[in-house]
N, C-alpha and C positions, 0 to 999 in steps of 0.2 A: 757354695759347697759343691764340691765335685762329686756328682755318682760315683765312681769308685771310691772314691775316700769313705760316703756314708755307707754304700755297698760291703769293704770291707770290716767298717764297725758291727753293722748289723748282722752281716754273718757271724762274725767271732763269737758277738753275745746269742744267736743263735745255737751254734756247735753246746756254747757251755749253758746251756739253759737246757737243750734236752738231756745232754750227758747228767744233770745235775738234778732232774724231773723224777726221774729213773733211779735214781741213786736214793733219792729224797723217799721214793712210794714207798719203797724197799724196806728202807727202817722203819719208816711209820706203820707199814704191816706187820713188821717182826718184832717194833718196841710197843705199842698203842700210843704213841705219842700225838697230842693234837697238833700242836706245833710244827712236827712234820710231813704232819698230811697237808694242813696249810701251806707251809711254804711248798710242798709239791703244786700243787692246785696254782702258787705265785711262778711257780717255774715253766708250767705248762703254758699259763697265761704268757707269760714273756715269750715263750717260743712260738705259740700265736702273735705275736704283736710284731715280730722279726718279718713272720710271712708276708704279713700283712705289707708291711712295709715294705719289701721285695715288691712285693706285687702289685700297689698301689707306682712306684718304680718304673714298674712295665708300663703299666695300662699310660701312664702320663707321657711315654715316649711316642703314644700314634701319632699321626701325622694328623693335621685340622683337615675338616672336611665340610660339607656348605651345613651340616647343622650346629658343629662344632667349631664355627670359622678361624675362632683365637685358639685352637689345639687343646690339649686334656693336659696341660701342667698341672691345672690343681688338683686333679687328680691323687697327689700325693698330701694335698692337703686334706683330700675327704678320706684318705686311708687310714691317716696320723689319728683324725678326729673319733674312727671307730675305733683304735686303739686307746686311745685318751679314755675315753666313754665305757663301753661296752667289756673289752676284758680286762681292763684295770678294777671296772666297777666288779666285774662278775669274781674276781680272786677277792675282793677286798669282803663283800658282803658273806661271799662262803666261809672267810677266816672271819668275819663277825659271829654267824651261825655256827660254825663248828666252836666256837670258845666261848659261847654262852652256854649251848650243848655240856661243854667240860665243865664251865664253870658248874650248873646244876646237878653233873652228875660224876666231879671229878675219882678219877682212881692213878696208881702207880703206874710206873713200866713195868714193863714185860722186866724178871730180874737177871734173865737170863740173855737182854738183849738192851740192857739199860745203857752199854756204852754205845753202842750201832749209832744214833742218831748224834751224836757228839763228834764222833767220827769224821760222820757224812758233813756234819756242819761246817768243820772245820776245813774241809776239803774243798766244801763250796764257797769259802771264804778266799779262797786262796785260788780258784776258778774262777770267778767274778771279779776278783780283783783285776786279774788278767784283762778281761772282757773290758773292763773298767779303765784301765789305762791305753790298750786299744783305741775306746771311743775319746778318752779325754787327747790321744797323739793326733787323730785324725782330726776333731776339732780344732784343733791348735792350727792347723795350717790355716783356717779360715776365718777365726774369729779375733784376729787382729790383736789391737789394744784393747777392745772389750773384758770386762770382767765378767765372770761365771754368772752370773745374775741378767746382766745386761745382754749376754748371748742368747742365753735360752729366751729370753723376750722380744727380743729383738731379731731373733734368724729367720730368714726368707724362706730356709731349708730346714723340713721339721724333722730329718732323721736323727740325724746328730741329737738336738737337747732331747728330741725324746728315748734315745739310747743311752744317754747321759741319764738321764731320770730314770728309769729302769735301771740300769748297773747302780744306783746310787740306791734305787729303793730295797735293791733284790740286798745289798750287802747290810743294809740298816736293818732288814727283815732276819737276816740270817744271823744278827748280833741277837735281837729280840729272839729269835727261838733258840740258839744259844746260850744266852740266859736262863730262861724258861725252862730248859731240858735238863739245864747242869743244876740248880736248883731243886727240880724234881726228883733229880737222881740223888742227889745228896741229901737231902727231906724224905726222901720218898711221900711227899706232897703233891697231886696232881694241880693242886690251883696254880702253881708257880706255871705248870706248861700251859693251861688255860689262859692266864693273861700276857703270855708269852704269845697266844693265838691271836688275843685280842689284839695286844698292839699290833702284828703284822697286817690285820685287816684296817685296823685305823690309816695304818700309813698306808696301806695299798691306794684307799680312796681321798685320801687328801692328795698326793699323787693323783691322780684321775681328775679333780679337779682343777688343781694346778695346769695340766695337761691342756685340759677340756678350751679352759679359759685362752690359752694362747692359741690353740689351731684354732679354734672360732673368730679370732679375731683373722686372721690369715680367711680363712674359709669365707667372710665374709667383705675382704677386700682392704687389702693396706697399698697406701702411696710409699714411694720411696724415701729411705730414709734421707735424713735432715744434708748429711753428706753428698749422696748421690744427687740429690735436690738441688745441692749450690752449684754442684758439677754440671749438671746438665744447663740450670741457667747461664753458667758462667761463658761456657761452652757456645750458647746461642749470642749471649754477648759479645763473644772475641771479635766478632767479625763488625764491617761495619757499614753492612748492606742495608741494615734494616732502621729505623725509629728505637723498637724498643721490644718488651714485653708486655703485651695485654692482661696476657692468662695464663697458666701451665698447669694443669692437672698430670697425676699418676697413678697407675695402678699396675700392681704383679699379676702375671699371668698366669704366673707360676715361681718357684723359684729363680728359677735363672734366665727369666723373662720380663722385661719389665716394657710397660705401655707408655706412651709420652703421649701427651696432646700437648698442644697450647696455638693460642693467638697471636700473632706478630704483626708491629705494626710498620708497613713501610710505607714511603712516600707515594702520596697520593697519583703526581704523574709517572710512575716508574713505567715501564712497558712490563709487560705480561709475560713473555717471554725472560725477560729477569729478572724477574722476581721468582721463577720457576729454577733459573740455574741457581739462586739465589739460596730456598730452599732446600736443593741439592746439597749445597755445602753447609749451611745448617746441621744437617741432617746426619753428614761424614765428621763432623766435629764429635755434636751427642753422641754417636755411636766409639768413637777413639775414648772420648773421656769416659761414658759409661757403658761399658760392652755389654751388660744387660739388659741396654734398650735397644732393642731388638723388632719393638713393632712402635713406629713414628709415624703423628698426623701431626701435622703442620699446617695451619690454617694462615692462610695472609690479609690480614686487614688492615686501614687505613684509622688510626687513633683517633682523628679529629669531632668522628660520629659518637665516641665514649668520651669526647671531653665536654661535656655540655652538663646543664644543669641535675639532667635525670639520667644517670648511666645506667647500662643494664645491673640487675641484679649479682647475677653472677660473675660479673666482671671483677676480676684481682688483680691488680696492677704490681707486677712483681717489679722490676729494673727499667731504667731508660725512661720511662714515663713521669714519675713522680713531677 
């Protein structure tokens, strides 16, 4: 994914998250609606989550330095995870507590201010959608063939699914209190807005977990995927300096960074000096076929020491050897 691309999703749903925050408190002070003091609370939370993400952005573009030698890419991964976590959780639970609140001690709207929040809702339906097809345009440049499911699980870059996830939860929330408000208005029954509260805190936090579960895994280190994997081996194969492949490990550094090791096996009397240009072009292959890899160890060894009865442990024999 490209910085700008998730750069401008995350502004758009940004702009209409606080313009809709503000809009939100408005009627909930003027109607006593729970439902939209909740979804304000959902809206504030998302305009925090935008920052964050901006900002986790920045921090990931320093440059590496001797304590930081592989650079602050993930950085964007540890930003995503407090957003997952922390103000997903923190909207989800207050719209728990504010709609038990109602439930125990439901009342009407204000009657003089009973359409305000219908209004606003519908306005914010029609603002988020916007937000919403921004992030679904800007994804689309990057997520290929992938299906909606398979992206957000799979992307190296967490701005996009989790602007995705937010525009998708903020409009499911604003159907819920929607419901909720138009009901209470037409009853003049307060329990309809009450569990109108409730479901928007329910889905705030299955959201947040959904979240959680995907940047932890990032956060905690993924190899590349199954595609980039063939590529790069195939890559090291073209050529035919070498025996084979030993071993290849991966790991992301970040998004749009990705780390290559592996073992290769070349002939035992090669000179040393050629096996060094050898590597070289190795190394200008991977890089053509996968532009992500970007930081390359290349290790040169002689197979004949792993072909014995007791290989090392960690030894995977990917191509060429079998």
């Amino acid at each position: 994914m490209s910085a700008s691309g998730g750069n401008k999703a995350i502004i758009a749903a940004f702009l209409a998250n606080t313009g809709i925050a503000i809009t939100k408190f408005i009627a909930a002070a003027l109607s006593g609606s729970s439902s939209m003091l909740a979804e304000g609370v959902h809206s504030v939370a998302d305009a925090g989550n935008q920052l964050l993400l901006l900002l986790g952005g920045r921090k990931a573009k320093r440059k590496a330095n001797a304590e930081h030698p592989f650079g602050f890419g993930r950085e964007r991964y540890v930003y995503a995870f407090v957003v997952s976590i922390i103000l997903f959780s923190v909207g989800g639970v207050f719209s728990l507590y504010e709609g038990v609140s109602k439930l125990q001690d439901p009342h009407p709207l204000d009657p003089a201010w009973w359409w305000l929040p219908i209004v606003v809702l519908l306005i914010a339906i029609v603002l988020e959608s916007f937000s919403l097809r921004t992030a679904v345009r800007e994804s689309n440049h990057v997520r290929g063939k992938q299906g909606w499911v398979a992206f957000i699980r799979h992307s190296k870059a967490p701005e996009l699914p989790v602007v995705l996830l937010e525009d998708v939860a903020a409009l499911c929330g604003l159907v819920f209190a929607l419901i909720g408000v138009g009901l209470t208005a037409i009853t003049g029954d307060g329990l309809y807005d009450a569990i109108g509260t409730l479901f928007i805190g329910l889905l705030l936090i299955a959201v947040a977990v959904v979240l959680g579960i995907e940047t932890k895994s990032l956060l905690v280190g993924e190899g590349a995927n199954p595609a980039d994997a063939a590529a790069i081996e195939d890559a090291i194969m073209a050529g035919t300096e070498h025996e084979g492949i030993i071993h290849m490990k991966t790991l992301y550094l970040g998004p749009e960074e990705l780390l290559v090791g592996a073992k290769i096996a070349f002939p035992a009397g090669k000179r040393f000096s050629d096996v060094a240009h050898d590597i070289d072009a190795i190394e200008a292959r991977i890089r053509v076929a996968v532009p992500t890899a970007r930081v390359i160890y290349l290790e040169p060894d002689v197979f004949s020491k792993f072909n014995g009865p007791n290989p090392p442990t960690d030894t995977i024999v990917i191509k060429g050897l079998e």
